[in-house]
PAKE-916429 format. One record per residue: residue in three letters; x, y, z of N, C-alpha, C, CB in turn. Coordinates in steps of 0.1 Angstrom, whole numbers, plus 2048, in hexadecimal, padded with zeros to 3 digits. Glycine has a CB too. Example, Ala and Ser with C-alpha at 12.3 -4.5 7.8 and 13.67 -1.06 7.14 Angstrom:
2
ala8847C784E87B7D384E8847DF84E8717D385A ser8807EA8478897F584788180084F88D7FA839 
END
This chain:
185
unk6653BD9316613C89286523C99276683C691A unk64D3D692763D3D992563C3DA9196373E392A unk6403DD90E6413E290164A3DB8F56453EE902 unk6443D88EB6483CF8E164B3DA8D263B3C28DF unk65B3D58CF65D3DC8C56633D78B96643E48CA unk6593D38AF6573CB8A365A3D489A64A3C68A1 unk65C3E18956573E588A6653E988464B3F088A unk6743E888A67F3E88836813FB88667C3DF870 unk67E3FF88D67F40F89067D41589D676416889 unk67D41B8A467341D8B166A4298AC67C4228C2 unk6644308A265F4378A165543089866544189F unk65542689264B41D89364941689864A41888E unk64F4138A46494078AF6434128BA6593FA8B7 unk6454228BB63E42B8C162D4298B964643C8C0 unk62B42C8AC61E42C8A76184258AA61C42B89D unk61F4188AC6184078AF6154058BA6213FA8AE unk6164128C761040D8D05FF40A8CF6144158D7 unk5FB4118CC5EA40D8C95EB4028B95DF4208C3 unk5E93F98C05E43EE8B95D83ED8B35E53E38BF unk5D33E88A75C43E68A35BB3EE8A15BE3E08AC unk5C43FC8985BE4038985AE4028905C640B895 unk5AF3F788A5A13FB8835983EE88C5A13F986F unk59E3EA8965913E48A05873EE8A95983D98AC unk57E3E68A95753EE8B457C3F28BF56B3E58B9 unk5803ED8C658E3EC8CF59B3EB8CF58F3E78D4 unk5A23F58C85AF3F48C35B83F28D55B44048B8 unk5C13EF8D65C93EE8E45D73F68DE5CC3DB8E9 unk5D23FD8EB5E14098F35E84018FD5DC41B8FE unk5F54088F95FC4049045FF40F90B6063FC902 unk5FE41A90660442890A5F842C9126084338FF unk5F241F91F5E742892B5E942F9355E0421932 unk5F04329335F744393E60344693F5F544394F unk60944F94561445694361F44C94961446494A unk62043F95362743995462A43294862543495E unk62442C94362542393562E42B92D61641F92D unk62843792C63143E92264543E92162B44F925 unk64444092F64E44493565543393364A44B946 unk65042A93665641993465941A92964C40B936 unk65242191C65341D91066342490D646422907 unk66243291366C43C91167C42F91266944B91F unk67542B91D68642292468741591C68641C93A unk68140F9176804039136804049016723FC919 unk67F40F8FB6814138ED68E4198EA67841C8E8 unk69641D8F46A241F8F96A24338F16B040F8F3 unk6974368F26954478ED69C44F8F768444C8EE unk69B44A9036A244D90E6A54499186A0452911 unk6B344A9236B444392D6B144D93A6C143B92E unk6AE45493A6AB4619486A646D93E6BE469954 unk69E47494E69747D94768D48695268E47493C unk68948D94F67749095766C48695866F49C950 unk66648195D65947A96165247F95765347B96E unk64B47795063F47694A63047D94F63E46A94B unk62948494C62048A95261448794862549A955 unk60448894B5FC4889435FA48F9345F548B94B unk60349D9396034A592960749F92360A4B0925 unk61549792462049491F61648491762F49492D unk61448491E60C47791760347890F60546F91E unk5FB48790E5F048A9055F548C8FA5E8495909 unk6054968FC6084988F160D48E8E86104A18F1 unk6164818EF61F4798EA6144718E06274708F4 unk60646E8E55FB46A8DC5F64718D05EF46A8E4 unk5F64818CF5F44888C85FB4848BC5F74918CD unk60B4868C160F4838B86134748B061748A8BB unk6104698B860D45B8B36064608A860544F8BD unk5FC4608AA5F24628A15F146A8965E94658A7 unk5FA4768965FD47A88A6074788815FC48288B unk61547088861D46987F61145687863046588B unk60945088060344687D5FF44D86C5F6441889 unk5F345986D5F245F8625FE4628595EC469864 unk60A46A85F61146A85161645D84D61D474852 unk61B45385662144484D61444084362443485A unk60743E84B5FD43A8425FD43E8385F343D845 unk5FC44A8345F945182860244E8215F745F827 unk61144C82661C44B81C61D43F81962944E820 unk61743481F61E42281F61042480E618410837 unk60542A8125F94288065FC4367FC5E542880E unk60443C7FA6084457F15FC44F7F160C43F7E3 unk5F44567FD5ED4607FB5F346C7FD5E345E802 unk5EE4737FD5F04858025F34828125DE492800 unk5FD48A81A5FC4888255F749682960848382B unk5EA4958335E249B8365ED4A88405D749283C unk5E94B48405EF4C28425F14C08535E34D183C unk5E44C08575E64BC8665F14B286A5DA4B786B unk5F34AA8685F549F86E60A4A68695EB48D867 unk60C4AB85D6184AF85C61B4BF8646194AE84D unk6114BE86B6144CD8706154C987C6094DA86D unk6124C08836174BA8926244B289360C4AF898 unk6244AB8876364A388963F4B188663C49387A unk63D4BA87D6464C187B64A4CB8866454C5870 unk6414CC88D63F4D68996474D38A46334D689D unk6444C48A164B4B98AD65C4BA8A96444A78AA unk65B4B889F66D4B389D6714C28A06744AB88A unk66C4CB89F6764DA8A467A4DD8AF6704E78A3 unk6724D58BC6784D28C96844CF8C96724CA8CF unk6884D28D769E4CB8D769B4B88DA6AB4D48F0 unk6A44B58D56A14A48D66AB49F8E36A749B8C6 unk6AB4998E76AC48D8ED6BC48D8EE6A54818E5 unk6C64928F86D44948FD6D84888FB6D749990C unk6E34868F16EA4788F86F847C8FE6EC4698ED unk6FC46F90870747290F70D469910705476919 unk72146690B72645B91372C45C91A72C45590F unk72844F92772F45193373544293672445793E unk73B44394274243794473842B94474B439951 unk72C42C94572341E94272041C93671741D949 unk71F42C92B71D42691C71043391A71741091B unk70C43391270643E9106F743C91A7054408FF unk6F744F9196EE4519216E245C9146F6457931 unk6D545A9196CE46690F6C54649156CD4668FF unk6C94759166BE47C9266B848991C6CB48593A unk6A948792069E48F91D69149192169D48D915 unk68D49C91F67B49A92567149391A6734AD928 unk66949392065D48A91165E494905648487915 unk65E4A190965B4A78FE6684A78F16574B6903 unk6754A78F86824A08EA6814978E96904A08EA unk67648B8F067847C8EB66F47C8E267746F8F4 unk6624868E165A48A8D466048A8C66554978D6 unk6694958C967049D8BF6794968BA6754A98C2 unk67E48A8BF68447F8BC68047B8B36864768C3 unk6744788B866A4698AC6654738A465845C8B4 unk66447E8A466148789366648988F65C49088F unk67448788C68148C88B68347E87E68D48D89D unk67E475888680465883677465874679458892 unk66B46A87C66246887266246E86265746C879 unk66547A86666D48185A67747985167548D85E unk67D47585568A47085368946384669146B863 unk67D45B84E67744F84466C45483966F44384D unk66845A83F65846183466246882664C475840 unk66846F82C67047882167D47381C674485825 unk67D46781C68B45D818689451814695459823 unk69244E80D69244080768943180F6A343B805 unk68943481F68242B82567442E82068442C833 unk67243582566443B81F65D42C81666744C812 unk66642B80D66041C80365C4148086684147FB unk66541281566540381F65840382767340282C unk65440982364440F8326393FF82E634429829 unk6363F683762F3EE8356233EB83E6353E6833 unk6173E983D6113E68486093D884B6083F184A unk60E3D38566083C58586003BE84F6013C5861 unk6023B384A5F63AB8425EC3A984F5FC39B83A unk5EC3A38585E539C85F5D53A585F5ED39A86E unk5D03A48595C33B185C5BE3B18675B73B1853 unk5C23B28755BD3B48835C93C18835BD3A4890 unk5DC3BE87D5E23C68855E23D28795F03C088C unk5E53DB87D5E53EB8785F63F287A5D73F6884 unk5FF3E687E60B3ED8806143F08726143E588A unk61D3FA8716213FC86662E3FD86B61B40685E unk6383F48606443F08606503F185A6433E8860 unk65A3F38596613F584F6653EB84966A3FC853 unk6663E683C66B3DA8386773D98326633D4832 unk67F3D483B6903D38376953C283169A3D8848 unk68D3BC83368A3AC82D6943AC8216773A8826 unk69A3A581B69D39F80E69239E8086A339280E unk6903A57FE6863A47F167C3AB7F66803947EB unk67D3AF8006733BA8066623B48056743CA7FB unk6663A580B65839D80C65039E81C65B38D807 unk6533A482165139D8376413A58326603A884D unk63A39C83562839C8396243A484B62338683B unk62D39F85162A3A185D62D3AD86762F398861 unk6293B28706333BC87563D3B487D62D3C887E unk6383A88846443A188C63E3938896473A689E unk64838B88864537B88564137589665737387D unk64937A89B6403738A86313778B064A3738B3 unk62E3808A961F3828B061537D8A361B3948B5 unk61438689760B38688C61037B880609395886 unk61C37988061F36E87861D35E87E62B371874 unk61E36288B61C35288F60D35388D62234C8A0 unk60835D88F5F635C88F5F335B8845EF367892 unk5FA35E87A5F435F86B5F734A86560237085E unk5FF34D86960233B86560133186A60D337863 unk5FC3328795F232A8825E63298785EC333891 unk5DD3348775D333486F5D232E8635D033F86E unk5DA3358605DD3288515DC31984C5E832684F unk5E93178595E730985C5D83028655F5306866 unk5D330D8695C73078705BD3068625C131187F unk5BC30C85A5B131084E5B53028445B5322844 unk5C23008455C62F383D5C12E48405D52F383E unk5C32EA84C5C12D68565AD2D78535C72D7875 unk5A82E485559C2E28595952E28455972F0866 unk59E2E283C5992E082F5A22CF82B59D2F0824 unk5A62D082F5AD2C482E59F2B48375C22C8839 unk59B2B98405932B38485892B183E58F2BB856 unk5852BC83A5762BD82E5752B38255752CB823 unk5822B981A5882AE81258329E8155982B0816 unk58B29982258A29082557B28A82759129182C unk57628C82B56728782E55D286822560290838 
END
């Protein structure tokens, strides 16, 4: 797999492709229209379709970026900014994403542009619903991903325990041994 899907949704593990957003160098994974198209198959949005093309990638970014704004605003209770609700909503009016059962098990065939209208469809769906509450974004302050938290007691720090949580408690344990050392001497 090229693509890692932590955030308990695929339309939050779509936002999460750009990592870090507030580094100098945040990291994409979505660097050209193949990638896109891996993500398409491997988030299971779709299994066949039309190829991926450069538009198709300008837009699919477009719109990252303006659901990243609407979860943002919602996970911190601001105003969600007019633009950014005028591209998801625009988006989800497209036809979505065919599914089909066939003798291997379902099939869901679409072009990028209903696998858009998918994830705004999605996005709506949490923003304007009870999930909406669940909206959490990474403690780790390097990651910027935002998650849904379905936890018991609605405590999870992390977007995924095996990347930022093992990092977060490595550190820990390294901050402990190396005050524990101090101590000592």
């Amino acid at each position: 797999m090229n693509h890692e899907f932590p955030c308990g949704t695929r339309v939050l593990d779509f936002v999460a492709t750009l990592r870090a957003r507030r580094e100098e160098q945040p990291y994409e994974f979505l660097t050209d229209a193949g990638s896109l198209d891996s993500w398409w198959l491997e988030s299971g949005v779709r299994t066949s379709g039309r190829v991926t093309d450069d538009a198709d990638l300008a837009a699919a970014i477009e719109l990252r970026e303006a659901l990243y704004t609407v979860f943002w605003h919602r996970l911190n209770g601001a105003s969600i900014p007019e633009g950014a609700l005028a591209v998801v909503n625009a988006r989800a009016q497209d036809p979505p994403v065919s599914p089909a059962l066939t003798a291997r098990g379902v099939v869901r065939d679409g072009d990028p542009t209903a696998c858009l209208a998918d994830l705004a469809r999605e996005a709506i769906e949490i923003v304007g619903g009870e999930e909406g509450a669940l909206l959490r974004e990474c403690s780790r302050p390097e990651c910027t991903t935002i998650y849904l938290d379905r936890s018991r007691g609605h405590r999870r720090e992390w977007c995924s325990m095996q990347s930022c949580g093992n990092r977060a408690k490595a550190a820990a344990y390294r901050a402990r041994v190396r005050s524990a050392r101090i101590l000592a001497t």
